[in-house]
N, C-alpha and C positions, 0 to 999 in steps of 0.2 A: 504493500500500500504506500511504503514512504515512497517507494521509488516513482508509482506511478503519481504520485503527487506533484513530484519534482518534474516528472517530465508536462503532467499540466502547466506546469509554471512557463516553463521552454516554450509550449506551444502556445501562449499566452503570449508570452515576447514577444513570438516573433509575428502572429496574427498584428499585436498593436503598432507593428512597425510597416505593416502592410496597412493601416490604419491613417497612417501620418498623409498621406497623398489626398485626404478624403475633408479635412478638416485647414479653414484659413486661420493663420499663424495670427496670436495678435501679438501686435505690437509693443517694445518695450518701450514705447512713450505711453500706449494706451495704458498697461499695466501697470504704471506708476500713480496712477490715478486709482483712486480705492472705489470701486464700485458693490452697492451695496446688495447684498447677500439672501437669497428667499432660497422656498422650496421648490423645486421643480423636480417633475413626472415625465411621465411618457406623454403627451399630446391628445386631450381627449377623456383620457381615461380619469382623472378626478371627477371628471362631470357626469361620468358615466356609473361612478363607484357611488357619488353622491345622490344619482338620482333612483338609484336601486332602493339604496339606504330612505329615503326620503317616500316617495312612489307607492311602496310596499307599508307604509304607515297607516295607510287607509284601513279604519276598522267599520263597519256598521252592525252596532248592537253588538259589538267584543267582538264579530265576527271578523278576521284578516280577510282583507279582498284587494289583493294586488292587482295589476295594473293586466289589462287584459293583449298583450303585447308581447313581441322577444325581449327577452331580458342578454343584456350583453353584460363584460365581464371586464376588470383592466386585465392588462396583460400580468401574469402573475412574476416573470423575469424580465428583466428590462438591463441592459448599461447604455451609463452616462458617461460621457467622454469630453474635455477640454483641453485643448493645446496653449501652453501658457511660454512669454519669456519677460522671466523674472530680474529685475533690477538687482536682486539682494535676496538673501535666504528668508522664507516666508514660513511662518508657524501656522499654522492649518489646522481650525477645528472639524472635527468629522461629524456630523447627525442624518440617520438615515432612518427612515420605517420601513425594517427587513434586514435580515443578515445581507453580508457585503462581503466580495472578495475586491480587494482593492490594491489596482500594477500603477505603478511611475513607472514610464518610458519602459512596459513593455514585464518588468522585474516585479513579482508581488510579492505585499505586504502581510505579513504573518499576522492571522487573531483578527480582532473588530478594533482598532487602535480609534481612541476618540482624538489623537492630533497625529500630526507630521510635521516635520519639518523638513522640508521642499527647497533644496538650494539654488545658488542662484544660475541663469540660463534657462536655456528651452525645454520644454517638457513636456509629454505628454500625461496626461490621467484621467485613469479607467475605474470607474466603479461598475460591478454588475453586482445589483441589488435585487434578492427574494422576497414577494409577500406576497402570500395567496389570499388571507386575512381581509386586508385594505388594500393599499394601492402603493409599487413601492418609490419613494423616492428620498429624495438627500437636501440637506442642506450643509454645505462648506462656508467655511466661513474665514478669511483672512487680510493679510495686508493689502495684497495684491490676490489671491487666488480665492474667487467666490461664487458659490451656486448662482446663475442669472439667466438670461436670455442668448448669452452666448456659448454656451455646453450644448451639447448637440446627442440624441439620446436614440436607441434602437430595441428593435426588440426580438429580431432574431441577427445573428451572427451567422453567415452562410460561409462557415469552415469546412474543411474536410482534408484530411492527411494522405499525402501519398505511398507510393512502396515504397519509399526510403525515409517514412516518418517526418517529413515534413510537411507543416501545418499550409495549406493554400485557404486562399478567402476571396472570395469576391460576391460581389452584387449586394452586397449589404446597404439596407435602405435606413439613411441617417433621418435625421427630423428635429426640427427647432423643438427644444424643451418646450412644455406645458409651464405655466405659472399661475398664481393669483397674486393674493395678499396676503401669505405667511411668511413675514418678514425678520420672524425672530427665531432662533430653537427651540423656546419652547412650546410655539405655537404650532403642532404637530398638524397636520390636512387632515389625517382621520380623525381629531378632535373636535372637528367645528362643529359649532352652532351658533345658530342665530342670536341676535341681542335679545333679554329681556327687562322689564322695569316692572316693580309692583302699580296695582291700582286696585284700585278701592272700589266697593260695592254702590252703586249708586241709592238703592233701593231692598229694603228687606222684607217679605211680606209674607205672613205665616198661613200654609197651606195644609191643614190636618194636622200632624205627628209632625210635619216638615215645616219647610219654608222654600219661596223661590224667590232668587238673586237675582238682581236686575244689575246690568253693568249699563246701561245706560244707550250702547250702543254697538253693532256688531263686533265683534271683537276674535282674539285669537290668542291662544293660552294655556299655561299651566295654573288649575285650580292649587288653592293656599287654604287650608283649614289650618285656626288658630285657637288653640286653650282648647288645644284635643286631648280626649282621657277614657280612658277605657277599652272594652277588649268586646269587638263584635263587626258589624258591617256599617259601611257608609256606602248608601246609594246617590249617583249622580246622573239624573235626567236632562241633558244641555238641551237647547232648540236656539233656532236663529230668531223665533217667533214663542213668544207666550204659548200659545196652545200645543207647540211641537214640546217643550218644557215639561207641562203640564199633563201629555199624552203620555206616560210612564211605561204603555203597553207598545206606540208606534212610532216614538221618535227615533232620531235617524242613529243617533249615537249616545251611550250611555256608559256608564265607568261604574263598579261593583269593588267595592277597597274594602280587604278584608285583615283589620287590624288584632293583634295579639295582646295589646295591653304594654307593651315595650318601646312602642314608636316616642317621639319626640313631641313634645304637645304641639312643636309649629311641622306641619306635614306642608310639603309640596309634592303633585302627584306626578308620575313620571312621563305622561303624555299627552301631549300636548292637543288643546281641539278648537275647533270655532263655534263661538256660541254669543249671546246675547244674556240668554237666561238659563239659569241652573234652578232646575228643583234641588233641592236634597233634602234626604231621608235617611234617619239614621237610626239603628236599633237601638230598644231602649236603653241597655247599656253602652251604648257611645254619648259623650257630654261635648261638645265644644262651643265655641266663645260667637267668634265669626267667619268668616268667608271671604279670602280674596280670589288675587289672582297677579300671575308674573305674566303681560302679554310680553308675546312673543313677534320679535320684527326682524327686517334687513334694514340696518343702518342706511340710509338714502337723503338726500338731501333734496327740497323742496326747490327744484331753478325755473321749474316755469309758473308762473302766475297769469290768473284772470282776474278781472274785477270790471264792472259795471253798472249800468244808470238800471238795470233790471236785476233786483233782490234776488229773484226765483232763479236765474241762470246762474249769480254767483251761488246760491247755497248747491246750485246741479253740479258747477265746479267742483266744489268743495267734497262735496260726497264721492263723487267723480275720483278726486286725487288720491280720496280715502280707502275707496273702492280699490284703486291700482293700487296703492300701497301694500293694500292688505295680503294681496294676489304675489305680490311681488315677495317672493321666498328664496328660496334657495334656489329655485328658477321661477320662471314665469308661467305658475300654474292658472287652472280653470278658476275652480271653487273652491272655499278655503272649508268648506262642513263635508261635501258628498265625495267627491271627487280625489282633492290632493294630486292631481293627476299633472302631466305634461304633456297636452294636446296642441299639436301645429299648429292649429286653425286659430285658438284662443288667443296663443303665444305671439303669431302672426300681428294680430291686430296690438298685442301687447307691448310687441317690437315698437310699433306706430305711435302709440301715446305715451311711451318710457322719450320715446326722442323729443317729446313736449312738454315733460314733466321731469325723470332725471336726469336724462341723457347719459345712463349707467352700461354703458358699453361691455362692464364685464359681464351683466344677467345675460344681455341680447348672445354674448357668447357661448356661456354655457348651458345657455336653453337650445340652440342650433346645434351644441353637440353632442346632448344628451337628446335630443329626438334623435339624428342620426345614427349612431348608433357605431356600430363596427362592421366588417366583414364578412361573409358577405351580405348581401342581397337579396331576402328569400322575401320580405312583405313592404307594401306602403307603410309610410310613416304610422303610429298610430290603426294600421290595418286602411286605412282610407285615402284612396286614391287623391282625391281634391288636399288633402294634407301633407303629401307629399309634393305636390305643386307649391303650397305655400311656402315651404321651404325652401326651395329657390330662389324665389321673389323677395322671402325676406332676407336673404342675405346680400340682393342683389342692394334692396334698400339701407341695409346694413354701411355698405360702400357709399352710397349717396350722400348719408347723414353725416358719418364718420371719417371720411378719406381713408378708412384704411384698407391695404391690400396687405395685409400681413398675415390676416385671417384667411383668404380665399389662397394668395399663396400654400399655404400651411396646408389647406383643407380640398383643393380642389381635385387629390383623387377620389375623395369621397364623394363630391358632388357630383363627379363626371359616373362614379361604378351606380350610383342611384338613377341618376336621368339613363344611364341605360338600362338598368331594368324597369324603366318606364317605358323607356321608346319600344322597349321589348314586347309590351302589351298592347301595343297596339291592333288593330283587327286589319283586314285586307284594305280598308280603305284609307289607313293612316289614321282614323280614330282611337282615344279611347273609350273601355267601355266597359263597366266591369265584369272581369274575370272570377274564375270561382277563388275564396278567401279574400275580395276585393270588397271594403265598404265605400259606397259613395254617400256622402252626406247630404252636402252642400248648406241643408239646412235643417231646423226644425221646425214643418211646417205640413201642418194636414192635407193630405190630398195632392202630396207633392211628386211625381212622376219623375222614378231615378233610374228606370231600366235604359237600355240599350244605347246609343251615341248621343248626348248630352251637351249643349251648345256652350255651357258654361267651363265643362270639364274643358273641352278644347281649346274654348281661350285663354283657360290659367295653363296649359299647356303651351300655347304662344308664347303667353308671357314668361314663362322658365325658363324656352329654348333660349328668346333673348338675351335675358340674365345670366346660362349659360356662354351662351356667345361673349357678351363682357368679362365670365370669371373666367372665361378660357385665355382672353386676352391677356388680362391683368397677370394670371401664370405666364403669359411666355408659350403657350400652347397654339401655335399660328394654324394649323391643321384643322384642329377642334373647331376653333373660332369660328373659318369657314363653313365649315362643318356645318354648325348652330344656327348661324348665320341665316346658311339656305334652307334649314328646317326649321325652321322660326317664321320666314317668311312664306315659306311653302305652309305651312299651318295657318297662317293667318286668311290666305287666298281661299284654303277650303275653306275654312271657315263662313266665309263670307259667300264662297260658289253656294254649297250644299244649307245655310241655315239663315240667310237674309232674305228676307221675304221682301222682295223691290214692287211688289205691289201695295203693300201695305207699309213698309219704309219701317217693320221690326224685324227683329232678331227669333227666332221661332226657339221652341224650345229642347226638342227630344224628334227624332228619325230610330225606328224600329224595324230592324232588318230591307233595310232601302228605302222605306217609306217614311216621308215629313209625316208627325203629327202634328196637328191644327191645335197646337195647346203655344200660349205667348207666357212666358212668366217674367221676373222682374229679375232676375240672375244674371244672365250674360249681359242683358240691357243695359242694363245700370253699373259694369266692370266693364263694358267696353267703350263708355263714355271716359271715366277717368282712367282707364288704358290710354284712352285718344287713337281708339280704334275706327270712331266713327268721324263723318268730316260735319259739318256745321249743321248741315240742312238733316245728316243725320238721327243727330244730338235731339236737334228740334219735333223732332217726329219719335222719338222715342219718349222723349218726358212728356208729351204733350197725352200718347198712345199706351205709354206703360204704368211711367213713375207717376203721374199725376192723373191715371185712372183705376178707381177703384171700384172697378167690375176684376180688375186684374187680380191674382192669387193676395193674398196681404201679407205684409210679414209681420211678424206677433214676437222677435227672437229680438233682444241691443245686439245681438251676432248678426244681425246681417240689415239692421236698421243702419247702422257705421256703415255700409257702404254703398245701402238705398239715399241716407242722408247724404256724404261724401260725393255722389256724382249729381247730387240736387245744387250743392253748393259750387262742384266744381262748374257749371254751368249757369251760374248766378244767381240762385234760386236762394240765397241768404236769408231774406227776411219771412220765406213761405217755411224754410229749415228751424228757424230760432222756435215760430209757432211749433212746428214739430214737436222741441225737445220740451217746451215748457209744456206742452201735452202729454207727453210719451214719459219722460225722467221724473216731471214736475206731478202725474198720476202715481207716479211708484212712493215720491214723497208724500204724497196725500195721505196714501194708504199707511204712513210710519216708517217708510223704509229709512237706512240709515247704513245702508251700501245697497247698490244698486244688482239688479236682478238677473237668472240666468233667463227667464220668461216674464212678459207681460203683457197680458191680456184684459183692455180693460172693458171688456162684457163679461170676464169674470166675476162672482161674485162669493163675498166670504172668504171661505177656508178652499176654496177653489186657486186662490192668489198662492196657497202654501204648496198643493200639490203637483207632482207630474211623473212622469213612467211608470203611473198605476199606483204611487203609495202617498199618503196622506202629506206627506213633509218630502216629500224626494227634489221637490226644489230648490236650486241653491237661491240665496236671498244672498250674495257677494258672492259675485261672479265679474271676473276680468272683461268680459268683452262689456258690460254693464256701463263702464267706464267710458266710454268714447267722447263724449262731447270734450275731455282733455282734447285730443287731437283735431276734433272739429275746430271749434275754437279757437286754437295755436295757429292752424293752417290758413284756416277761411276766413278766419273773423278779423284777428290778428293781420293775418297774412303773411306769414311766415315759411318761404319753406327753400331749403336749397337748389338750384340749378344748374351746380358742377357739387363735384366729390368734394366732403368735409366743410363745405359751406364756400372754397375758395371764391363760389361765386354765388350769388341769393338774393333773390327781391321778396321788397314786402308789399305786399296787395292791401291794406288794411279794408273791411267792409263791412261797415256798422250794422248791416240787416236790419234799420229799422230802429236801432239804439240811439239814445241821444250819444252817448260817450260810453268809449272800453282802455283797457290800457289792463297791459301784462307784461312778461316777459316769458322768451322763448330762449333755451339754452343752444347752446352750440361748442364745436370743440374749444372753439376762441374764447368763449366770453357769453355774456345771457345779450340778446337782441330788446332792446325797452321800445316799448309803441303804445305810445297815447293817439286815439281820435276821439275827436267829436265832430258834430255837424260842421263847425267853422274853424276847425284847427288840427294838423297831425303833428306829434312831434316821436321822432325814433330817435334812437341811440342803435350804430349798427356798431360793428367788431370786426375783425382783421379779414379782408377779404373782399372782390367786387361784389358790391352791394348796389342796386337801385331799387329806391321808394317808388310803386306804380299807383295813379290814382286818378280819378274821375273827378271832375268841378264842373258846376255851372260855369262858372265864370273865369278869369283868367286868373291863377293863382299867383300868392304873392312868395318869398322868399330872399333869404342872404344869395342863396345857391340858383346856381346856371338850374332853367326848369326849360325841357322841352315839352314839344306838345308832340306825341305818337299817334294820337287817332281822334277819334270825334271825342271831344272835350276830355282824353286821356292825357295823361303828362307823367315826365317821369323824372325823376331828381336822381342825382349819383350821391351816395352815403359815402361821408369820409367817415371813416372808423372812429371811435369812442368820443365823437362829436355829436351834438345833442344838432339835429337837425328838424327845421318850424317850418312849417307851411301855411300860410293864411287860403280858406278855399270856401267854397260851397258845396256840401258833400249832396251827391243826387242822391 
């Protein structure tokens, strides 16, 4: 054994010196500079560890009900590798999660050593780190020599020895390190959790032998029982709704704490749920005082702002921000009671109002790569075709908000091995359609027709090749690009051959084995306006024939209201949109709500508001897609949105709808974008980057700043950066 250890060592050397051709040398000016030190993984795999961990939480009524999907896995061995030239001998602290064999230049290191000392000149170093457990990785830490962004990490080693025992290697596929924000050692990556802070019961009202807790407001948490004593059972009935609380036999989630008489009189219970109100019931031998609770959050910072001459849309705001917060976890989930879940479709729009409100670049990433997944290819995202769509789109939007290519770099064999097991499903006519284990969603909504080739599925289909086509670019993949390119626009043309009805100037909705059905819905209509699929005379025949008639299917879901409202707005329809939401958002507050809803329906009546998929409370009452008017708002109202990648370039549209006055702020990677209007006055503040103010006046506006005039009584002003720029006008 000792001997064949020794000779691993040899064939170790000599592998990492066939190694050095693979890796850029830095610099001994860069190295002298001390850069600071994290955790870093394999690429992917935290997000994926984490979302297992997370996912799999879901209980209903104690019962585990994980996540109906493949479940993937990090890679259980991984090495990490950096070429370093060192000014001076470097003291190197070692922290890893996982045993570690660890070579300098090639020569390894006997035992788990928690330092080294690394002399000075050129170097290479190799850890290959085991954890089957978590996920494995390291953190180094030194003067010059430190875990970052610049180690480069794999996960198989393609060796193999010849007849005369010497080690060959080739084709080994490197990869930019993963990272977050574990910045210290001893903030381990299988450690995390979320922030919590205590709060306090708002309300305490005695219901039989029990009482039910009022927190005031939806909420998300670990219960707190305080001047606990004795030895027997605590029961805990949560609901997002009084009556779901109160229902002990049918609410959705409940907790059974079965104490010994030993516990600690202040109890925190170990998992965590979304609730409003808690019954609890305790047997007669259990005594305690009161009832709290530690919510449970993602530290985020509040960078966009609403505010306005209408109460009812700022409080829609408000619950809006509250609503995404709540949603906003450890990735960008559905529901925060039913669910727990990471669904494309939700995330999608989640991606849309995070760039309005935190502009948190890390969620958007980790939720894109915990849906993705790993290797191969066997199901749509989530099982559902239309979901797997989203995911292209949103990362294409990802690039738009962000300017970064660092990501689609990194990621783009993954998006290219999924668009072809898309394009792989297609039927003989270049459609898709679903296949057997294929769900098509699209929405929830009675009477809705999802069999066979589907008008809507083909244009988020369009829209992906696109998206493709740019992340092909962005990698360096000139082939692809082409590729995407001509099957993006070959997609488009059928689309339009086979399901534009040019006698009636819509979009029809579903073809069943060759034959158009006579059925029109509001789906493709209304996505291929703010596609900018359709040309003007289009537009106008479609909101006049779809979205603004209501003989047409209705939608009843905030999932797909955001993007019936979104193409009302993008086509000007601002102050017909505002009534919308103060009907639509401003009904869901009538009714108490206090984050906004996965349905609403308002011919429901009652206990009909709490129900859906057959059970009395199966509604989520905080639900992510709930949220939109963030995004409406920031974009349409504000007018806010980028025109080149990371904002380099962006105009602001401001459009009162109807308000006397609005003023927010809209974040971006530079700096938050500030915009006041009223009837007679704009005034913005832009940030680094071409910027022009675009705006409408009766009459000929006034300003410091050069104002052209663009079109019929339109004008547009150039934004100098962190300058407060006034417009004197008459707003139409």
């Amino acid at each position: 054994m000792k001997s064949l250890r020794y000779s691993f060592a040899k064939i170790a050397a000599i592998v990492l010196v066939l190694f050095f051709g693979l890796n850029s040398v830095v610099s001994q000016e860069q190295n002298s500079q001390k850069n600071d030190a994290t955790w870093i993984w394999y690429p992917g795999d935290f997000e994926i560890w984490l979302s297992n961990k997370m996912q799999v939480r879901r209980t209903e009524r104690e019962a585990v009900f994980p996540p109906l999907w493949r479940y993937y896995s990090p890679f259980p061995l991984v090495t990490f590798q950096a070429e370093v030239d060192l000014p001076e001998a470097d003291e190197v602290s070692i922290h890893s999660e996982g045993s570690f064999q660890l070579l300098v230049d090639g020569k390894q290191i006997y035992g788990q050593p928690q330092s080294i000392t690394i002399e000075p000149g050129k170097h290479t170093i190799s850890l290959k780190v085991y954890n089957q457990e978590f996920l494995p990785s390291i953190y180094i830490d030194g003067k010059y020599v430190n875990s970052d962004e610049s180690w480069i990490v794999t996960n198989e080693d393609k060796l193999w020895i010849d007849e005369e025992g010497n080690a060959q290697q080739s084709g080994t596929p490197w990869k930019a390190v993963g990272s977050w924000k574990f910045d210290s050692p001893d903030e381990n990556p299988s450690d995390f959790r979320l922030e919590t802070e205590p709060w306090n019961a708002k309300k305490r009202e005695k219901i039989g032998d029990g009482e039910l807790v009022d927190f005031g407001k939806e909420t998300f948490g670990y219960i707190k029982v305080h001047g606990l004593e004795g030895e027997g059972q605590l029961s805990l009935y949560y609901g997002e709704s009084r009556e779901e609380a109160m229902d002990s036999a049918r609410c959705e989630t409940l907790d059974y704490i079965q104490f010994d008489g030993n516990q600690p009189t202040e109890y925190t219970h170990d998992e965590s749920k979304a609730f409003r109100y808690v019954q609890v019931q305790a047997d007669p031998s259990i005594k305690y005082d009161s009832i709290s609770m530690l919510y449970e959050y993602l530290p985020l910072d509040y960078r966009g702002e609403f505010n306005s001459s209408d109460e009812l849309l700022n409080e829609i705001w408000d619950v809006s921000a509250y609503t995404m917060h709540l949603t906003s976890r450890e990735f960008f989930i559905d529901g925060i009671k039913r669910d727990r879940w990471i669904w494309s479709g939700d995330a999608y729009q989640s991606y849309l109002m995070n760039y309005y409100l935190f502009f948190d670049n890390n969620s958007v990433e980790r939720t894109l790569l915990s849906l993705r997944g790993k290797e191969p290819v066997t199901a749509h995202i989530n099982t559902i075709m239309d979901y797997s769509l989203y995911w292209f789109v949103g990362i294409y939007d990802y690039y738009i908000y962000t300017g970064d290519t660092k990501f689609i770099k990194q990621f783009y064999p993954r998006m290219k091995s999924l668009m072809e097991f898309v394009l792989g499903r297609r039927n003989e006519a270049g459609f898709l359609e679903p296949l057997e284990g294929d769900w098509v969603f699209i929405d929830w909504a009675d009477g809705l027709p999802k069999t066979g080739e589907v008008s809507f599925e083909q244009m988020l289909l369009a829209r992906s090749l696109e998206a493709m086509a740019k992340s092909a670019e962005i990698a360096g993949e000139k082939s692809d690009q082409t590729k995407y390119e001509n099957l993006a626009a070959d997609m488009q043309k059928k689309l339009f051959e086979v399901f534009w009805d040019e006698q009636n100037q819509v979009m029809k909705h579903q073809r069943i084995d060759g034959e158009m059905q006579d059925i029109v819905t509001r789906y493709a209509n209304m996505f291929g306006i703010f596609f900018n699929y359709f040309n003007e005379e289009q537009q106008q025949s479609v909101k006049e024939k779809v979205l603004l008639n209501d003989d047409i299917l209705q939608i009843t879901t905030p999932y797909m209201r955001f993007y019936e409202l979104e193409a009302l707005c993008a086509i000007g329809e601002q102050e017909y949109v505002l009534d919308e939401i103060r009907d639509y958002w401003g009904g869901m507050l009538e009714l108490g709500a206090t984050s906004f809803w996965e349905k609403y329906d308002p011919s429901d009546k009652g206990d009909e508001h709490l129900s859906m998929y057959g059970r009395p409370y199966g509604k989520s009452l905080c639900h992510a897609w709930g949220a939109s008017p963030i995004y409406l708002f920031g974009k349409y109202y504000l007018g806010v949105q980028p025109t080149a990648p990371g904002y380099s370039e962006y105009e602001i549209r401001p459009n009162l709808g109807g308000l006397e006055w609005m003023e927010g702020k809209v974040p971006t990677p530079n700096g938050d974008i500030e915009v006041y209007a009223s009837e007679k006055e704009i005034r913005v503040t832009g940030v680094e980057g071409k910027g022009n103010l675009i705006f409408k006046s009766k009459s000929k506006p006034k300003s410091s700043e050069e104002i052209l005039e663009i079109g019929d009584s339109e004008y547009q002003v150039q934004i100098i950066p962190s300058e407060e720029l006034t417009i004197s006008y008459e707003a139409i």
